[in-house]
N, C-alpha and C positions, 0 to 999 in steps of 0.2 A: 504494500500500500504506500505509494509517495501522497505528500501534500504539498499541496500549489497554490499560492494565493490568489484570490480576482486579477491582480495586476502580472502576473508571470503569466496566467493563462490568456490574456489579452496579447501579449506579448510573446509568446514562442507557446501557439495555441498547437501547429502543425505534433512540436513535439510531445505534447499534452495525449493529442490523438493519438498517435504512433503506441502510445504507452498503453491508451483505453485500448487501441486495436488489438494491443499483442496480450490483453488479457488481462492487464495490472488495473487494479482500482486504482484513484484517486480522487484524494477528496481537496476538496474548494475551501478556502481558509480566508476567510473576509473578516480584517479587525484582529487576527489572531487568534478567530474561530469558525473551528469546522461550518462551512455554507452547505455544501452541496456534495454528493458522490455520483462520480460519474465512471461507470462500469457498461463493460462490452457485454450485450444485449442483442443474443440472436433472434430474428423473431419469433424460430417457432419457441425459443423459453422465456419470450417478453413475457404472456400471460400470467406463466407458475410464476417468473421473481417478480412480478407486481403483489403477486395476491401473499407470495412469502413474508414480502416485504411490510406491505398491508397486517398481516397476520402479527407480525411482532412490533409492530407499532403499536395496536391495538392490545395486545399480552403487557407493553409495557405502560399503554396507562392502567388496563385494567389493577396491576400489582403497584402503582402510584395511586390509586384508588385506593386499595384493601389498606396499604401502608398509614395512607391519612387519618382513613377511619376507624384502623388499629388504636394510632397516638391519639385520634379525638376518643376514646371507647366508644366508638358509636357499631365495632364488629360484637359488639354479644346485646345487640338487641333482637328482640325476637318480631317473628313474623307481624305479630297482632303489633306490635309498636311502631315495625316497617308503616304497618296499611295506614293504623293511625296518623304516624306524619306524612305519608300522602296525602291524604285525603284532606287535612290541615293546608296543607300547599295546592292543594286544586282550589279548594276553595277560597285561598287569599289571592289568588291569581282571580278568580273568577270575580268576586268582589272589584277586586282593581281593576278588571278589565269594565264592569257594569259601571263602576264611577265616571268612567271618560267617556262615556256615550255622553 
């Protein structure tokens, strides 16, 4: 994996390619932080590394989730206390929303 800043890859962009071509990631580094990764993508595996991709983006907030509402204690409420603050929260929305009519 090499890293490349916005301004190199503007700059000797051909040999940036060469690098995607021959199979090497490299990531985009804007400000001195990782931008973007740009990785050689044949099309027939465009689809699966979308949805891989997609997949652990998604695993990683889901466990950014659990971790919050671990440190808030909000993981050992129970079902009926779930629905309760639902239904709390529909109905404050629902309110707020009938006021601005």
């Amino acid at each position: 994996m090499d890293f490349v800043t916005v301004r190199e890859l503007r700059a000797e962009s051909a040999k940036v390619w060469e690098k995607v071509e021959a199979g090497e990631e490299v990531v985009i580094t804007r400000n001195g932080k990782p931008f973007a990764l740009l990785l050689n993508a044949r099309p027939d595996e465009l689809e699966n590394m979308l949805r891989a991709i997609r997949a652990e983006r998604f695993g990683a907030t889901v466990r950014k989730m659990q971790a919050h509402a671990q440190q808030a204690g909000l993981s050992d409420m129970t079902m009926e206390e779930i629905d309760t603050e639902i239904a709390a929260m529909r109905k404050e929305r629902r309110e707020r929303n009938a006021g601005g009519r």
